[in-house]
TORGU-458538 format. One record per residue (C-alpha): x, y, z; residue number from 1. Coordinates in steps of 0.2 Angstrom, whole numbers. Layout:
N
+-------+-------+-------+-----+
:     u :     v :     w :  nr :
+-------+-------+-------+-----+
:     X :     Y :     Z : NUM :
...
+-------+-------+-------+-----+
END
This chain:
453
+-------+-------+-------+-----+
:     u :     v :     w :  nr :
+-------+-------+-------+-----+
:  -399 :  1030 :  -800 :   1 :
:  -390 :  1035 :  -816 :   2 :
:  -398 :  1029 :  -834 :   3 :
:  -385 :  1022 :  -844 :   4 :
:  -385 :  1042 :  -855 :   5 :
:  -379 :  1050 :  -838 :   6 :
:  -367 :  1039 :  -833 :   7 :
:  -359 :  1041 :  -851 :   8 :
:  -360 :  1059 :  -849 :   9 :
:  -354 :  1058 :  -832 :  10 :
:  -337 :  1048 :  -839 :  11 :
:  -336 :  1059 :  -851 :  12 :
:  -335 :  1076 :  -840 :  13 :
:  -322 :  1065 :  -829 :  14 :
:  -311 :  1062 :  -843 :  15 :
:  -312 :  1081 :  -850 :  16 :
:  -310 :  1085 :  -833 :  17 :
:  -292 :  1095 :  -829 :  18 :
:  -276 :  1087 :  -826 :  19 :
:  -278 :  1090 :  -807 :  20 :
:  -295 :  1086 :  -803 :  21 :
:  -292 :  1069 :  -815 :  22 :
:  -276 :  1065 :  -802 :  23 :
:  -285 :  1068 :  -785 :  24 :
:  -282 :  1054 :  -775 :  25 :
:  -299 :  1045 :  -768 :  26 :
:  -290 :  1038 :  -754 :  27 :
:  -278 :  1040 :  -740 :  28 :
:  -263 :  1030 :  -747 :  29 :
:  -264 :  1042 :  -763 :  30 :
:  -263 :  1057 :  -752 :  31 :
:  -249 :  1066 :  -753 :  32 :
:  -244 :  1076 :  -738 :  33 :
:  -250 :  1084 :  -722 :  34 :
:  -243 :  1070 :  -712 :  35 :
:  -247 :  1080 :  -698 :  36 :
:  -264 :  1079 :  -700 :  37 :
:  -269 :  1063 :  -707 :  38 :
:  -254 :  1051 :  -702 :  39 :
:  -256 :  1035 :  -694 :  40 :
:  -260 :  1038 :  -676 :  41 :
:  -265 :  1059 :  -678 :  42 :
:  -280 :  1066 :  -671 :  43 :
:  -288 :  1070 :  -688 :  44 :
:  -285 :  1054 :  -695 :  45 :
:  -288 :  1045 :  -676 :  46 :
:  -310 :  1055 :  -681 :  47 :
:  -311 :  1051 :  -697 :  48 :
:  -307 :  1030 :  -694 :  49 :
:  -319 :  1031 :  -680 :  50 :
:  -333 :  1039 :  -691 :  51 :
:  -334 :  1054 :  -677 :  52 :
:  -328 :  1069 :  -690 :  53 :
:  -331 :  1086 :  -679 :  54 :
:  -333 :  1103 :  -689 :  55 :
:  -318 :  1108 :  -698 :  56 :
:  -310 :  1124 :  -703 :  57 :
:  -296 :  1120 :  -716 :  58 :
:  -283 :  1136 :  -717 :  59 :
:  -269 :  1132 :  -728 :  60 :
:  -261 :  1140 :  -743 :  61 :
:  -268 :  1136 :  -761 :  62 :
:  -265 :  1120 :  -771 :  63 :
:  -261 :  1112 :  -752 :  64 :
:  -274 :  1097 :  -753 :  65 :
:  -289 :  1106 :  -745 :  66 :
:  -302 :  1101 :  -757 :  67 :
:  -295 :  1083 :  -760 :  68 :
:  -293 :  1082 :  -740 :  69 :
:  -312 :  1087 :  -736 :  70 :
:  -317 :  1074 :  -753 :  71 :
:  -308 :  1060 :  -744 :  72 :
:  -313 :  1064 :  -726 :  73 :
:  -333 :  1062 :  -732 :  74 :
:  -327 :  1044 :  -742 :  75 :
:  -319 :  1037 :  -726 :  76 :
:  -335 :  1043 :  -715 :  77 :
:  -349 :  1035 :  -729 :  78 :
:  -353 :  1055 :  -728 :  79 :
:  -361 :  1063 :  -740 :  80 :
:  -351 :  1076 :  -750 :  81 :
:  -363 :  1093 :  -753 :  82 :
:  -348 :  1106 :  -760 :  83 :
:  -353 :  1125 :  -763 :  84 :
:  -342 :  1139 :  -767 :  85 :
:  -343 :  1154 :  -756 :  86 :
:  -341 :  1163 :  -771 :  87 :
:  -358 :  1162 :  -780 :  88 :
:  -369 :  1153 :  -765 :  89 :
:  -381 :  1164 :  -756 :  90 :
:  -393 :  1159 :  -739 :  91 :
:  -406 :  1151 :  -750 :  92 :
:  -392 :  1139 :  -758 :  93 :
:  -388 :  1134 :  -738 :  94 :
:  -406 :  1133 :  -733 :  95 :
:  -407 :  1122 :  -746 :  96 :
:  -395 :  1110 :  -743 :  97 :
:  -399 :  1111 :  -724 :  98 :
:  -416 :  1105 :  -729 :  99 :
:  -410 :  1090 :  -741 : 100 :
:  -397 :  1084 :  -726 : 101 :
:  -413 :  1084 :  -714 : 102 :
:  -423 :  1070 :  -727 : 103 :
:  -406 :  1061 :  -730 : 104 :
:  -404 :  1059 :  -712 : 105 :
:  -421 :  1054 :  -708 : 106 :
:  -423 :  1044 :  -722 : 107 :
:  -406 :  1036 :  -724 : 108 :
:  -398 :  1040 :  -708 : 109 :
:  -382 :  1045 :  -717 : 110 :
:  -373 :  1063 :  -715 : 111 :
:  -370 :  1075 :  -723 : 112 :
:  -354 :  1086 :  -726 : 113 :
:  -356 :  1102 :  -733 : 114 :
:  -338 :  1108 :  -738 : 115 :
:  -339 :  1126 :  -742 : 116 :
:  -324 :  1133 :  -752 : 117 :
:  -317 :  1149 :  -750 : 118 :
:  -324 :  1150 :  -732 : 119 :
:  -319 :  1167 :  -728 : 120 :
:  -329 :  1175 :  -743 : 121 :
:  -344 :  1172 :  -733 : 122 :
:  -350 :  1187 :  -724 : 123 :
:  -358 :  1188 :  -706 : 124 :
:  -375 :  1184 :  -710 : 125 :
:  -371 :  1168 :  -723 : 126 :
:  -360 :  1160 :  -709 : 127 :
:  -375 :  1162 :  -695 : 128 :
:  -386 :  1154 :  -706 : 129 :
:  -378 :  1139 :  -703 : 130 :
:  -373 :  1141 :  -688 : 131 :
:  -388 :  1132 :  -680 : 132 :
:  -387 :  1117 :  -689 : 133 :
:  -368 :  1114 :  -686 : 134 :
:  -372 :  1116 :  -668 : 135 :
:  -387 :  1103 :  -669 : 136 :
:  -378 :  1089 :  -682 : 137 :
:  -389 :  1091 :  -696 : 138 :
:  -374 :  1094 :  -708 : 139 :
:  -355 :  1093 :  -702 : 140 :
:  -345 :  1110 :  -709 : 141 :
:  -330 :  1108 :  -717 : 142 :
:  -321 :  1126 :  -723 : 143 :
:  -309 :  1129 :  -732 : 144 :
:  -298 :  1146 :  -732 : 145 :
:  -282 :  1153 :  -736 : 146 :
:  -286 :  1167 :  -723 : 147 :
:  -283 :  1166 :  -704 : 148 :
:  -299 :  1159 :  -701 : 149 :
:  -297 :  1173 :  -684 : 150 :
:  -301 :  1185 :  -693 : 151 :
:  -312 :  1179 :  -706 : 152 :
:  -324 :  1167 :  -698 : 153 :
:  -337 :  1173 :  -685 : 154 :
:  -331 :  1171 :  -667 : 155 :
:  -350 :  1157 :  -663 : 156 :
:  -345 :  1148 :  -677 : 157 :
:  -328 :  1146 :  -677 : 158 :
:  -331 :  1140 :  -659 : 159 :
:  -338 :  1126 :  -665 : 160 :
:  -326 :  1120 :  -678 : 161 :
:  -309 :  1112 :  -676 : 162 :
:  -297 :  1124 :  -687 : 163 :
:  -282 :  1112 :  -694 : 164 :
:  -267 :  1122 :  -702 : 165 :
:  -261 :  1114 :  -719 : 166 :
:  -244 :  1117 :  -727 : 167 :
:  -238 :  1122 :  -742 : 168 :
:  -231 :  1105 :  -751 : 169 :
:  -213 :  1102 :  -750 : 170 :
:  -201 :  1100 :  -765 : 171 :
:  -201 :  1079 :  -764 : 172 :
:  -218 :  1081 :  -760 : 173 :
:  -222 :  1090 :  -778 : 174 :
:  -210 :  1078 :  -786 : 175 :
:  -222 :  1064 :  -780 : 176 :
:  -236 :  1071 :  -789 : 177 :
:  -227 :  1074 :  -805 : 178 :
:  -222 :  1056 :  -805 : 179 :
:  -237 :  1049 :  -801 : 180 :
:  -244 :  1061 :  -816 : 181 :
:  -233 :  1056 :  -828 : 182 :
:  -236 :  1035 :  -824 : 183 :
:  -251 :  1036 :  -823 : 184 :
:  -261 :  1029 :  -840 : 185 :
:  -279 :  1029 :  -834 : 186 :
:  -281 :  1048 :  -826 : 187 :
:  -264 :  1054 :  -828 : 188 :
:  -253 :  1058 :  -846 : 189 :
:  -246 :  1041 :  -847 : 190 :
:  -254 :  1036 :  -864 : 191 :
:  -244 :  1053 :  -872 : 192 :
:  -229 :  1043 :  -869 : 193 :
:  -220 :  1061 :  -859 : 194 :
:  -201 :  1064 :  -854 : 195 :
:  -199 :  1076 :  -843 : 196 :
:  -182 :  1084 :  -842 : 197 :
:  -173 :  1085 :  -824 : 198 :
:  -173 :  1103 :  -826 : 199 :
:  -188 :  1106 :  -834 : 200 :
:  -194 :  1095 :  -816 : 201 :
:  -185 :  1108 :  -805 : 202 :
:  -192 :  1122 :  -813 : 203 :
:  -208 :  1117 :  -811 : 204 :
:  -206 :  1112 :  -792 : 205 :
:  -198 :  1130 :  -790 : 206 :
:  -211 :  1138 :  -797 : 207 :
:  -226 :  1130 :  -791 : 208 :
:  -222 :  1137 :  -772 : 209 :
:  -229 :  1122 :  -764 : 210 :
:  -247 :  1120 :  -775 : 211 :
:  -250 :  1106 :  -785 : 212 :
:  -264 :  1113 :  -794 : 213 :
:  -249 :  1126 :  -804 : 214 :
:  -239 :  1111 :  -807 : 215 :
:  -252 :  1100 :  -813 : 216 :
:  -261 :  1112 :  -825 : 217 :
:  -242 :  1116 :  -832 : 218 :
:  -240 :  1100 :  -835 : 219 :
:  -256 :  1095 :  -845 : 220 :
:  -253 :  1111 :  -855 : 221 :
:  -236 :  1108 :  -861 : 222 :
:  -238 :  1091 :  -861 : 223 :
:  -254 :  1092 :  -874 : 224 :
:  -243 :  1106 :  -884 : 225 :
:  -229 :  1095 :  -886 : 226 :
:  -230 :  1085 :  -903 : 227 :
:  -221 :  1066 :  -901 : 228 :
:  -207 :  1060 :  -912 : 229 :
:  -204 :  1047 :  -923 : 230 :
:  -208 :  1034 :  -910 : 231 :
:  -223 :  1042 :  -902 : 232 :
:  -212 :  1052 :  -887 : 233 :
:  -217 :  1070 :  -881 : 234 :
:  -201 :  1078 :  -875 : 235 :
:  -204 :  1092 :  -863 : 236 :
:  -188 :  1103 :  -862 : 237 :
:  -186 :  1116 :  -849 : 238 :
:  -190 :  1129 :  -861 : 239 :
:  -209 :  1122 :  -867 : 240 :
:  -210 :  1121 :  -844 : 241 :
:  -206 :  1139 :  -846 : 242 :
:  -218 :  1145 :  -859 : 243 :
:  -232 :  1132 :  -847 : 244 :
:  -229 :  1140 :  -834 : 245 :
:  -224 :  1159 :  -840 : 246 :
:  -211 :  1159 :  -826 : 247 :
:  -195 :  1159 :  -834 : 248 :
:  -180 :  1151 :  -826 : 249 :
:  -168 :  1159 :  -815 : 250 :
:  -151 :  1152 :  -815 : 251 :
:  -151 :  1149 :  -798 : 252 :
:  -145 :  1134 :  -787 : 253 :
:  -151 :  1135 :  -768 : 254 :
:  -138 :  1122 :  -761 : 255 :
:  -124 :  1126 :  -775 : 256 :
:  -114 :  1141 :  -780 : 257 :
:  -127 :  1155 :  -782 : 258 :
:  -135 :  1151 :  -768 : 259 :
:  -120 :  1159 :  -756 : 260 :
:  -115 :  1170 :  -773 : 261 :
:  -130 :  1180 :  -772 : 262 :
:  -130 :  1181 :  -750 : 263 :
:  -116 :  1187 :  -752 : 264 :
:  -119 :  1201 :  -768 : 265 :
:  -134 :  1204 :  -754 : 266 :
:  -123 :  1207 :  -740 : 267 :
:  -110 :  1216 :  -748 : 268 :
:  -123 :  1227 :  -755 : 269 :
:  -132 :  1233 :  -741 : 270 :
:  -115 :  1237 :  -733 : 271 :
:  -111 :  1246 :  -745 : 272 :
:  -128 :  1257 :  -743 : 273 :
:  -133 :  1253 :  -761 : 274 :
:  -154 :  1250 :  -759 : 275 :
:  -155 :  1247 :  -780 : 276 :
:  -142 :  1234 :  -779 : 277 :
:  -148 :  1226 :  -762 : 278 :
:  -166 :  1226 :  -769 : 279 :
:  -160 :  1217 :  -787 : 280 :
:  -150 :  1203 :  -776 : 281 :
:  -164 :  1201 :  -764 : 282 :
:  -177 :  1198 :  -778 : 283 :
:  -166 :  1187 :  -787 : 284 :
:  -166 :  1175 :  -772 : 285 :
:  -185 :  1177 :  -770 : 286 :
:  -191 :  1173 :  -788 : 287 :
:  -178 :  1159 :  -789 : 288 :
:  -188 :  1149 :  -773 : 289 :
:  -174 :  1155 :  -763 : 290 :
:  -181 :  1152 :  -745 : 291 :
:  -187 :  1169 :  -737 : 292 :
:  -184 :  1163 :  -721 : 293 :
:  -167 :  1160 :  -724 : 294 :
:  -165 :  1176 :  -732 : 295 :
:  -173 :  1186 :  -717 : 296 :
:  -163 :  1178 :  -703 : 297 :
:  -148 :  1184 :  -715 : 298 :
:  -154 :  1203 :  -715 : 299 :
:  -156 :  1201 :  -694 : 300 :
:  -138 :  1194 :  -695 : 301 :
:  -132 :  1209 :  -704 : 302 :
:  -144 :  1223 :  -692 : 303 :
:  -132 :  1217 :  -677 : 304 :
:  -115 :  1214 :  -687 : 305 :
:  -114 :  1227 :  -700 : 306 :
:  -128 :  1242 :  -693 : 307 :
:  -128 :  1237 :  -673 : 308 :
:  -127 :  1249 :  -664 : 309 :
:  -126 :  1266 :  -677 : 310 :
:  -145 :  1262 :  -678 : 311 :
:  -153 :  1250 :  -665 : 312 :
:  -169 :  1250 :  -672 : 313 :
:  -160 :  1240 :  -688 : 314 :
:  -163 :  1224 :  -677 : 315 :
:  -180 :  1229 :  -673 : 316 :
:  -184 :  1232 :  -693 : 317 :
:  -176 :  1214 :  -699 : 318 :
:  -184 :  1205 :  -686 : 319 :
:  -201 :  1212 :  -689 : 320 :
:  -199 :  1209 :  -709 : 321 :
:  -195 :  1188 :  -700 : 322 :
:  -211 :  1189 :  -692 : 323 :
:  -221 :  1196 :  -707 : 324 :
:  -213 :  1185 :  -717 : 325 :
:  -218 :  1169 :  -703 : 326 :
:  -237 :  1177 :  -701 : 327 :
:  -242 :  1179 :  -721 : 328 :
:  -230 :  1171 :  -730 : 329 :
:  -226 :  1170 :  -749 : 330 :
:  -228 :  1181 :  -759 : 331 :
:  -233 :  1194 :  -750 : 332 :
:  -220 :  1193 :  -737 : 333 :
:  -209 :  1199 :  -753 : 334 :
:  -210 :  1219 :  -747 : 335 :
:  -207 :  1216 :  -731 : 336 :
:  -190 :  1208 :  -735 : 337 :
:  -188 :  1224 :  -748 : 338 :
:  -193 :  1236 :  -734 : 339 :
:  -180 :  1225 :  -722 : 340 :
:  -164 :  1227 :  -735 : 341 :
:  -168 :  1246 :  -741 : 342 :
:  -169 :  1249 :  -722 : 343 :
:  -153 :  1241 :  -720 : 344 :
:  -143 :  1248 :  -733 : 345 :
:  -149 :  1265 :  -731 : 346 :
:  -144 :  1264 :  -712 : 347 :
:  -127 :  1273 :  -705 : 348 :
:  -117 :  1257 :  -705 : 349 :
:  -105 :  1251 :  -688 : 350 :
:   -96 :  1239 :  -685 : 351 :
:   -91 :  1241 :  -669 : 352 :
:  -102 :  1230 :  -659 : 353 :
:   -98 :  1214 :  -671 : 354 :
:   -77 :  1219 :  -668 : 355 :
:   -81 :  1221 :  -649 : 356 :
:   -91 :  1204 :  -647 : 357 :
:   -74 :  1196 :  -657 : 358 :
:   -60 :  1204 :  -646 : 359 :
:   -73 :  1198 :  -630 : 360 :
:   -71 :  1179 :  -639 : 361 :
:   -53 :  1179 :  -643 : 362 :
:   -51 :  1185 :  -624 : 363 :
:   -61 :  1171 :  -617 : 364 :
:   -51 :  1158 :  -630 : 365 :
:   -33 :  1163 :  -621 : 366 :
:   -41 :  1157 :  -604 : 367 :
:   -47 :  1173 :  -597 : 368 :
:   -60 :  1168 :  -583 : 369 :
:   -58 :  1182 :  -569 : 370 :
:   -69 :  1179 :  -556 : 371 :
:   -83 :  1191 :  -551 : 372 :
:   -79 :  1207 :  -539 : 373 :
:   -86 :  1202 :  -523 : 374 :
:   -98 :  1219 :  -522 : 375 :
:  -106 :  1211 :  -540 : 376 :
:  -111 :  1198 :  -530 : 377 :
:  -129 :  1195 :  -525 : 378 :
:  -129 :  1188 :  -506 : 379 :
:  -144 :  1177 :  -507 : 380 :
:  -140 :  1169 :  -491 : 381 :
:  -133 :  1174 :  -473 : 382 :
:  -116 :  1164 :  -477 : 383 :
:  -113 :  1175 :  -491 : 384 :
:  -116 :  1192 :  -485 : 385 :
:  -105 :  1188 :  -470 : 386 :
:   -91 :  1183 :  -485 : 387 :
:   -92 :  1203 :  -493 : 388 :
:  -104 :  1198 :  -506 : 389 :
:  -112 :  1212 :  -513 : 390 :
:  -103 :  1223 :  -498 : 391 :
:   -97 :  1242 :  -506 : 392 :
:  -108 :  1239 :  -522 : 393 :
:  -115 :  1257 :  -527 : 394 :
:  -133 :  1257 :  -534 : 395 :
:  -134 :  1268 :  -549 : 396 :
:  -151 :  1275 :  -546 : 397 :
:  -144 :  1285 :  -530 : 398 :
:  -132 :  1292 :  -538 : 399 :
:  -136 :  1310 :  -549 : 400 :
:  -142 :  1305 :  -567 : 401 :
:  -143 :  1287 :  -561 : 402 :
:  -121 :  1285 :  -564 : 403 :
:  -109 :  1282 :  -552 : 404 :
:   -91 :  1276 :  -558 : 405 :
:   -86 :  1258 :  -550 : 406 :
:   -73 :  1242 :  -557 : 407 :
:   -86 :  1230 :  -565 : 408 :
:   -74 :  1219 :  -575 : 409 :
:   -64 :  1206 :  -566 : 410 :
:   -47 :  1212 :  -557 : 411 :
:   -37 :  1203 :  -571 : 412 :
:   -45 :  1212 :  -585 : 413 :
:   -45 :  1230 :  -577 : 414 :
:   -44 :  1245 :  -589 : 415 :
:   -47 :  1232 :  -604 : 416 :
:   -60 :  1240 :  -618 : 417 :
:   -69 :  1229 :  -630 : 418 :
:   -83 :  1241 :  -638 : 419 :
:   -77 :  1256 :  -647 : 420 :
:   -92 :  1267 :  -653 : 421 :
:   -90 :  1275 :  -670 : 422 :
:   -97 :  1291 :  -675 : 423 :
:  -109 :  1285 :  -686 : 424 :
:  -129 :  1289 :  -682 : 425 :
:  -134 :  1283 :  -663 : 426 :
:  -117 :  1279 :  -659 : 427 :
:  -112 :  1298 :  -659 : 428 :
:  -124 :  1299 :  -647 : 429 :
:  -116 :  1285 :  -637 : 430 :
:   -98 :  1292 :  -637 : 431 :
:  -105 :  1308 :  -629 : 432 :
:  -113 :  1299 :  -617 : 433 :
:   -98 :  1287 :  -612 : 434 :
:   -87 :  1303 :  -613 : 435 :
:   -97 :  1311 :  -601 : 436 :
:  -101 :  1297 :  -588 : 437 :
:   -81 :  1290 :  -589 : 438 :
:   -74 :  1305 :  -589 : 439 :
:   -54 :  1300 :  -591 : 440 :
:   -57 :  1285 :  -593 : 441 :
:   -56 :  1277 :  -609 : 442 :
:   -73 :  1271 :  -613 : 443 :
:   -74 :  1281 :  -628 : 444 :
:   -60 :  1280 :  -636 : 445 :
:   -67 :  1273 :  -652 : 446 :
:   -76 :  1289 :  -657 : 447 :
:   -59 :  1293 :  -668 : 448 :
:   -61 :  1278 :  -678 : 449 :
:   -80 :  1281 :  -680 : 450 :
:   -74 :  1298 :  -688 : 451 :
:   -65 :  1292 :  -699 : 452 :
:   -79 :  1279 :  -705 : 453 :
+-------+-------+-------+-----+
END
């Protein structure tokens, strides 16, 4: 029990206590967020209103709600909350909390949570000190980690946890929390009477990349740094948010003009084989909160329409800066985009795929629907092999360097081209190839536009 000193002391810290540990929600209805987690009727939220709470590995970005999620998950279970920071706590800090859960178990029959941030910090022989008492019930884990727990977590002990994924907070979700902050008179700054200006609001949402805590502790500052006016108001302009924050502005508006100005300043700069101007556009996106996503399925658009075929390995180069951007995310997913866009605008550029794809559309468009030689049919039943499918077809492999020249277009559309390789990069080495293979044909006719690319 707390003498009436402590509990004065203990107010106190609580009210000197950050902006963001002040707003965390004690409950459910407070929680903003991971509705894929602890929504009515999910599987987290299903154990933790039945009391049966497994071992938890939390893995989501920072600022997310991991903290506040494990602090709520031990109210809701009458658990009792023993947090440690993988940082600064050894063996001998786990031995002994592992001893003080055995007495509170036997002597109180109540659980204990041990929530250890910063999981992955732990090395191998930290996490098997705990390992034997997750496995037996004497404490329930729950871990908390911005790392792939995969890689980070030993193999026995990740076993015998429940890893949940947590997302980064989305803008309305952020705007929720600045709201609530800014109401709120007993923990939040509603007694400083603050006015927040709408941009000032979008900055801070912009900026913040999904974590609260960045949001909340820019709020507190400017809001503390702001002196009222004549009738007590703190008016926080988008320029004390800036100095908060030390992020400054980007004029930048993702569903307005900018947003397709500076795509397109992107585009037209790799094409143009410029790698300082394609790098300034791209980072202009990034820093403004553009989303990277969006941005890397722009640079695959361009491997294939603007690069294609005068350097396949484009394609494989955007699409693996997607998938580094999916896997690690922001913002270190930042180089890969750069490595993606110098790549690009530093590859031979062709078109000649994109025009071939087109004049293949426009042909379909006029009605063309030519039906399929009968010796490019597959007979896959009796019925059909007595009908000529598949009869006269000539199998490439039997034939010297795996070529043999045969119709393979419709009837109607005989002699028609629709690819014309330039003579950029690979694409040289395509018109050799066509020249060679279709000889007097005209295959590769397009290598005299590619020469003059």
């Amino acid at each position: 029990m707390m003498d009436m000193f402590e509990q004065k002391a203990e107010e106190q810290r609580e009210q000197q206590a950050p902006l963001a540990t002040r707003m965390r929600p004690t409950s459910f209805h407070e929680f903003v967020g991971q509705e894929h987690l602890v929504g009515k009727g999910r599987v987290l939220r299903k154990a933790i209103d039945a009391g049966r709470l497994p071992s938890i590995i939390l893995w989501g970005p920072a600022g997310c709600g991991k903290t506040t999620l494990a602090y709520l998950m031990a109210n809701a279970t009458n658990s009792h909350f023993h947090p440690i920071s993988a940082v600064s706590a050894g063996v001998a800090d786990l031995r002994r909390v592992v001893e003080q859960a055995k007495e509170r178990r036997r002597i109180y029959q109540q659980k204990t949570i041990l929530f250890i941030d910063e999981i992955h910090r732990f090395n191998k022989a930290q996490q098997d000190a705990i390992l034997p008492y997750v496995e037996d019930g004497t404490i329930t884990l729950i871990g908390a980690t911005t790392e792939n727990p995969s890689f980070e977590v030993t193999s026995p002990l990740l076993s015998r946890c429940q890893v949940f994924t947590l997302n980064p907070l989305v803008e309305d979700e952020i705007r929720v929390i600045i709201m609530r902050a800014l109401r709120d008179r007993l923990k939040g700054l509603g007694e400083l009477n603050v006015e927040l200006a709408p941009e000032a609001v979008d900055h801070l949402i912009t900026t913040s990349k999904g974590d609260a805590r960045i949001v909340l502790n820019a709020l507190e500052l400017a809001a503390l740094t702001t002196p009222p006016d004549a009738k007590g108001k703190r008016a926080i302009s988008l320029a004390t948010i800036e100095d908060a924050i030390q992020h400054p502005a980007l004029r930048y508006d993702k569903a307005g003009d900018q947003h397709y100005d500076l795509i397109s300043a992107l585009h037209k700069s790799m094409r143009g084989s410029d790698p300082d101007a394609s790098l300034y556009w791209l980072a202009r996106m990034l820093e403004a909160g553009e989303d990277p996503l969006y941005i890397a399925r722009r640079l695959v658009r361009f491997a294939s329409e603007d690069v294609g075929m005068a350097d396949p390995q484009a394609l494989v180069i955007a699409m693996a800066a997607q998938q580094a951007v999916h896997f690690i995310g922001m913002p270190e997913g930042n180089l890969a985009l750069a490595e993606a866009a110098v790549y690009l605008a530093t590859a031979p550029k062709s078109n000649s795929l994109y025009e071939g794809y087109s004049k293949v559309q426009q042909e379909i468009k006029k009605g063309s629907a030519g039906s399929v030689p009968l010796y490019l049919r597959n007979p896959v039943t009796p019925l059909m092999k007595q009908m000529g499918y598949g009869e006269g077809y000539k199998y490439a492999h039997d034939y010297p360097e795996h070529f043999v020249e045969q119709q393979n277009l419709p009837d109607s559309l005989q002699g028609k081209q629709f690819y014309s390789p330039g003579g950029q990069g690979y694409e040289k080495q395509v018109v050799d190839r066509l020249k060679k293979w279709w000889s007097g044909k005209k295959k590769a006719g397009g290598a005299e536009k590619g020469e003059e690319d």
